[in-house]
N, C-alpha and C positions, 0 to 999 in steps of 0.2 A: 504494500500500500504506500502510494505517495503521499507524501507531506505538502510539497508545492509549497515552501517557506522563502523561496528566494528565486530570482529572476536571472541565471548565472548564462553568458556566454558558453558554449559547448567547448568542453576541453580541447578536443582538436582543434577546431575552428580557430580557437586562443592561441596554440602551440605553431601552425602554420602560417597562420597572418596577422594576428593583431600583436603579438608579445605582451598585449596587457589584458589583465583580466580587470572585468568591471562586474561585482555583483549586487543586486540591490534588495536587500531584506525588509520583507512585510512586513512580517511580526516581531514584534518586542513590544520593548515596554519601555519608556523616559519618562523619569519621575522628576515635577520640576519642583524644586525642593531651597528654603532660603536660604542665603549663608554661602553663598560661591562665592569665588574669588574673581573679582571684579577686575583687575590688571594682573600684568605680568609682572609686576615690582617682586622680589626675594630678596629677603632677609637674610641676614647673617644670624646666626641662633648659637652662644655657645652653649652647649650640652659638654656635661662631663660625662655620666655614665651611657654606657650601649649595653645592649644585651643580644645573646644568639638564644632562642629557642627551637629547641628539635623539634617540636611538634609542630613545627610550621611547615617542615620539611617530610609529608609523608613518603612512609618505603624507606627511612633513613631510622637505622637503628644504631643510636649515636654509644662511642664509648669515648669516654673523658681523657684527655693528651695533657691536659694543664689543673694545676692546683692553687689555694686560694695565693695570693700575692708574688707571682709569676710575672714577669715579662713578658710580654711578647709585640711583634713588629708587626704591622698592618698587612692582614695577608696572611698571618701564620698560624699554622691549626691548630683546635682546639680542642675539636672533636672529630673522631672517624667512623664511618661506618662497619658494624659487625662482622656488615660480610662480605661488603667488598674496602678494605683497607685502604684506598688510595682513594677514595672518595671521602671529601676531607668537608668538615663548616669553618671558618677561616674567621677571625679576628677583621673587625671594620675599621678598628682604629688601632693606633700604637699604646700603650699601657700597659697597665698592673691588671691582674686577673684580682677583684674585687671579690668573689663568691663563684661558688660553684651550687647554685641552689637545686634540692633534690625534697623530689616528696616520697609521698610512699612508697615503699619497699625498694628507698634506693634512687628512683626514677628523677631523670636529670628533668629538673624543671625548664631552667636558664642558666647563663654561665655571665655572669657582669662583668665589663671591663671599664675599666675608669681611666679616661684618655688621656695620656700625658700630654706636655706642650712641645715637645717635640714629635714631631710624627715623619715616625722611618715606616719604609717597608720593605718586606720582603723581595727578592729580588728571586726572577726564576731563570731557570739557564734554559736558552732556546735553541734547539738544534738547529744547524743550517738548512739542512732537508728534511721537513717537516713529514712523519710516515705517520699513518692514520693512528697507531699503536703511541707513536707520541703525542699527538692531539690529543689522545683520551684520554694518556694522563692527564697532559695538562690542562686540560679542560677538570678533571677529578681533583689535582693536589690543591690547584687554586682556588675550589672552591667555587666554580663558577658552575661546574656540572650539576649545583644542588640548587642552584637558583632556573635551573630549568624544568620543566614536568616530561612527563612521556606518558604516551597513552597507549595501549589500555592503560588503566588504572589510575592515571593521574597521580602518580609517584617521581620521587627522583629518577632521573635517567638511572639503568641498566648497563655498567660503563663495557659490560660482555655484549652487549647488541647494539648493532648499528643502525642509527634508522632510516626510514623505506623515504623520508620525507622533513623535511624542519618547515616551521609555521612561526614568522615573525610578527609579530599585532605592534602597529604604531600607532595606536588608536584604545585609549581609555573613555568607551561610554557608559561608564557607572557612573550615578548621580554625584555630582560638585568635583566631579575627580578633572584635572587640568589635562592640556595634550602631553602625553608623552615628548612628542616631537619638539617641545618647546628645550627639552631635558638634553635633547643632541643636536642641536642646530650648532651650525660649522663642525660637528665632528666627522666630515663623508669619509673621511680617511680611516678613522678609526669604524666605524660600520663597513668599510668594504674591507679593513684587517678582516675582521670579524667572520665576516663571511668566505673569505678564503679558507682560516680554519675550519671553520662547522663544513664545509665542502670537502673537506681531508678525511671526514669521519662521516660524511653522508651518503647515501646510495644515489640518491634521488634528486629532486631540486627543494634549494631554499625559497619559501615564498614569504615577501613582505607585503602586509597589509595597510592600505594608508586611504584616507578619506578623500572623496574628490576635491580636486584641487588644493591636494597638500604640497606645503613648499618644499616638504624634504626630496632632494634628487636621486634621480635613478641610482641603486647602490650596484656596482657592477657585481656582476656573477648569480644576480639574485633575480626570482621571476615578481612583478609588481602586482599586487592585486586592489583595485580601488573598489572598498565596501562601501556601500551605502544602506540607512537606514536605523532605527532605534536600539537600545540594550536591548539585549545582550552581543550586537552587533560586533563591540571591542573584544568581546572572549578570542583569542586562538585558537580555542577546540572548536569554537563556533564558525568562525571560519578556514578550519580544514574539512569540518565538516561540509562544508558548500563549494570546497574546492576539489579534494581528490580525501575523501572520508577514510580512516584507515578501518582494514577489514581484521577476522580472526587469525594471527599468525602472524599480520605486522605492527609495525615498533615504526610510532612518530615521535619526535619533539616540539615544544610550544614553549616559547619564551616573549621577551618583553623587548621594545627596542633598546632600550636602557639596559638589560640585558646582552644584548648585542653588542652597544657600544663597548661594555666593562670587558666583553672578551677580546674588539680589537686591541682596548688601552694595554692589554696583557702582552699579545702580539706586537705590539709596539712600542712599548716600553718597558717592558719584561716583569711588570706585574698589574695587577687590576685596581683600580679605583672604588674605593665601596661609598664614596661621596653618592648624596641625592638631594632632590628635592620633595618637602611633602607638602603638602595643603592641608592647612588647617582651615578648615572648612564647618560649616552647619548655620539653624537657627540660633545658636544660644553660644556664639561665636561674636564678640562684638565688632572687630575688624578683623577678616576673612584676611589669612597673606598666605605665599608662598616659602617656607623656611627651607635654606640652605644648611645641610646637617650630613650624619651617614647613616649606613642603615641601624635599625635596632634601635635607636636613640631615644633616650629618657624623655615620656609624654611632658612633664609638667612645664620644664621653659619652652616649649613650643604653645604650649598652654596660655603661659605669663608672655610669650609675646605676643598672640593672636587675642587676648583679655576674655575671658568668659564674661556674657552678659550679668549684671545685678539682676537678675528678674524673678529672683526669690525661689523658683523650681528646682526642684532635684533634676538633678542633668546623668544623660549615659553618654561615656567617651566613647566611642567606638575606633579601634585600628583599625582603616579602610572605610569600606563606603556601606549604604544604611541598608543594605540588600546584602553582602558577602562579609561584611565585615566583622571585628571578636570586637567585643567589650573589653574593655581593661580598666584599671582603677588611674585615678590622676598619678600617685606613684609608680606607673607599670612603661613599660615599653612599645615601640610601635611591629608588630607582628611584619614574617616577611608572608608575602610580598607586598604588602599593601607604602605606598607612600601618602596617605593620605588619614587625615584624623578629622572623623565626625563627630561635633557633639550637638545633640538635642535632648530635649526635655525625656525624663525618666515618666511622668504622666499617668504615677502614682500618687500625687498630691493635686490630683483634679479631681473635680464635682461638676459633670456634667449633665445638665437636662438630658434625657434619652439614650446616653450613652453610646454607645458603638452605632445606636439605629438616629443619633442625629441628624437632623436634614439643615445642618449650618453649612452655607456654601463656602465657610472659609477648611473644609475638611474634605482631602484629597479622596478619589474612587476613582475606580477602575468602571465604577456600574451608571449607567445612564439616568440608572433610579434618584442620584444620589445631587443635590445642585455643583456642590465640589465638580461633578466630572466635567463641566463645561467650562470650568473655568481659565483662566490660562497665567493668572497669577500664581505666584512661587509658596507652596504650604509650610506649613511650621511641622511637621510631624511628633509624634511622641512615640518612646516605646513601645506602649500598650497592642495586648494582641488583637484587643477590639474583638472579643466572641470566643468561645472555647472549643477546645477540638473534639473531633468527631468521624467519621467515618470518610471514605474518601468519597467525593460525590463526582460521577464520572458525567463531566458533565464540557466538555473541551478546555475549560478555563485555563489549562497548562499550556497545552496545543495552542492557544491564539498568543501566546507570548514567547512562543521558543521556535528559532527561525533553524530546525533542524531536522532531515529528514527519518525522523523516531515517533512512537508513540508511548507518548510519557506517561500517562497513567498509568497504560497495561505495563509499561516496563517497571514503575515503581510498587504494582504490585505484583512483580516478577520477583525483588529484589526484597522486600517484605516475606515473601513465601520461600525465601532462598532455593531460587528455582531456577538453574544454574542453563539449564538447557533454553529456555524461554526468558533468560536474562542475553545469552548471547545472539538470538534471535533477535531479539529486540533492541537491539546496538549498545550493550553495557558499554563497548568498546570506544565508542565515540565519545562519550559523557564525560564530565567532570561536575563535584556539587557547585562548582562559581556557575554551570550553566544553568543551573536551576532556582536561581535568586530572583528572579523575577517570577516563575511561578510560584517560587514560595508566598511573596509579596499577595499572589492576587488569589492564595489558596484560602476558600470559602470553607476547607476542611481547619486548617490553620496548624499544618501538620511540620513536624522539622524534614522538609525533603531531602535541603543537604546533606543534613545527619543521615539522612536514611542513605542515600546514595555514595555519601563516604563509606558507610557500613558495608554497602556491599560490593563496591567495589576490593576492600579491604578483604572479603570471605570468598571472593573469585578469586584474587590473587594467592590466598593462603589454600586455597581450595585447589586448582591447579596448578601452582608451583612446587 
């Protein structure tokens, strides 16, 4: 059965005469939401602490290389993984190892680094003739192989399998999140490094995703694809999905162009960059900016520069954006991969006439029912689930916001009945739970689908591996 989610040029046809793909996505979903960042101005932000958490990195089963008040140089490992050792999580900044924080039974929570003022790094030796076996290390030791996923499974790469295909997204359409492309302008050098490496280790072609009429330039070696249309439109998976989808038995990659760029900078100057940019963003954000910082960096002076409003509410910080993103406390860290911090109203200290069934037109829907849906001003959101859960109602509501050729009900209750045969029929292989943020958003069951679909991708992996 067809989905008919996207308007895509025929492969051939693309590969023969045009060399550019253009596809244009029907469904999603753009939530317009207050608190975005209004220029391009960045802030200098100093932060002292950064933190790495494993949990950010699924398929990564971390074992600890450094102990509490350690040194170590920007770049240099911290943690490896179990089972493949050469695949490393790398230090963002130069410092002292602050904490090595562990919860139950052992389990490494985060590992803090407290940046010194001076910042060295690590330097990698690069072979003159670059063989695919050395790409993958050093794509592995430096830590850059964990900042990419692979699908199936939506895990760190598999540094034993090479893949059929790489999928670049330069394109963040999750709500208040900034362009990427803003993050690598005048870098083409270091993105066509970039791409020479990943082309040492790849079968297949590299494709970059870029919005019409993006200013970023042709990156040689690499095929262009201009997406258009709503979130979840920026996902990777979402767009290999509409380009050349991977099947049972192949092995893609999906990364970020910022991504991209950190492994030319490696290539080119013989180690990576963990510098970024975030947005502090939301409703209960009094001056929305862009802060210049690295990754993992301590939430609260990005906090104290961007000012939380006075407006008396309990507030939820969210790492990332208000669809995909974790919670964390004003003391906590920014989760990878997200460069971006939401905060809005927690929406437990409200008293509302009618509740969740309010017909105040200043209250966002998805439903025609509601006056919110016509509206085209920017909403205040709150956490609240607005309704309690309940059984799944099969009813398309998933289907009209996922521009993918899948059927997401039957597969999520494929994946519920751990029903391995009718989960791979149903393209578990294609998914990831970031593509399911927007059906969560407009789920009338009000069910955690992410969680569900991280579940089971996790019980296919351990299932057939």
């Amino acid at each position: 059965m067809k989905n008919h989610s996207s308007i895509v040029i025929p492969y051939s046809t693309y590969h023969k005469q045009t060399r550019r793909m253009k596809i244009k996505l029907k469904k999603g979903l753009d939530l317009k939401i207050a608190g975005g960042v209004s220029d391009t101005a960045v802030r200098d932000v100093d932060v002292k602490l950064f933190a790495i958490t494993p949990d950010d990195f699924p398929g990564f089963k971390p074992k600890v290389d450094v102990k509490d008040g350690d040194t170590v140089l920007a770049g240099a490992p911290i943690m490896h993984d179990k089972n493949h050792e050469d695949v490393k999580l790398v230090a963002p900044v130069a410092g002292t190892v602050k904490a090595v924080v562990r919860g139950e039974r052992r389990k490494v929570m985060r590992i803090i680094i407290e940046k010194s003022d001076d910042q060295s790094f690590r330097q990698f030796d690069l072979p003159a003739k670059m063989t695919e076996a050395d790409a993958m290390r050093l794509l592995s030791v430096s830590g850059l192989l964990a900042e990419m996923r692979q699908r199936p499974y939506d895990i760190v790469p598999n540094p034993d399998i090479a893949p059929r295909d790489i999928f670049v997204t330069a394109i963040d359409s999750a709500p208040l999140a900034f362009s990427p492309e803003f993050a690598v302008a005048d870098k083409t050098a270091q993105l066509e490094a970039g791409v020479r490496l990943l082309k040492t280790v790849c079968k297949g072609k590299i494709y970059i995703s870029v919005r019409p009429g993006s200013k970023l330039p042709a990156i040689s070696g690499s095929e262009r694809v201009e997406v258009s249309g709503p979130h979840p439109a920026g996902n990777a998976g979402v767009q290999a999905a509409n380009i050349a989808p991977v099947n049972k038995g192949e092995t893609i990659w999906t990364l970020d162009i910022i991504t991209l760029c950190r492994i030319g900078q490696l290539v080119t100057s013989g180690h990576p960059d963990f510098s970024t940019l975030v947005a502090v963003t939301g409703p209960e954000v009094e001056t929305p900016c862009i802060a210049r910082t690295f990754e993992g960096a301590e939430v609260k002076p990005l906090l104290d520069t961007a000012k939380i409003k006075n407006s008396g509410h309990n507030i939820r910080i969210i790492s990332g954006n208000v669809l995909t993103g974790v919670a964390t406390d004003p003391d906590g860290f920014i989760h990878f991969p997200y460069r971006q911090l939401t905060v809005i109203a927690e929406g437990d200290d409200k008293a509302e006439f009618m509740g969740w069934a309010s017909l105040s037109p200043s209250k966002a829907s998805v439903s025609p029912t509601f006056p919110g849906h016509f509206s085209n001003k920017p909403f205040t959101p709150d956490a609240r689930l607005n309704g309690g859960r309940r059984a799944m109602i099969m009813s398309g509501e998933y289907d009209r916001v996922m521009p993918m050729d899948i059927l997401p009900e039957y597969l999520l209750k494929a994946i519920i009945g751990r029903n391995i045969d009718s989960m791979e029929k149903l393209g578990i292989y294609e998914i990831a739970p970031e593509d399911f943020g927007a059906a969560e958003y407009v789920d009338t069951s009000k069910l955690p689908l992410q969680q569900i679909v991280r579940e089971g991708l996790d019980y296919m992996r351990e299932a057939l591996e």
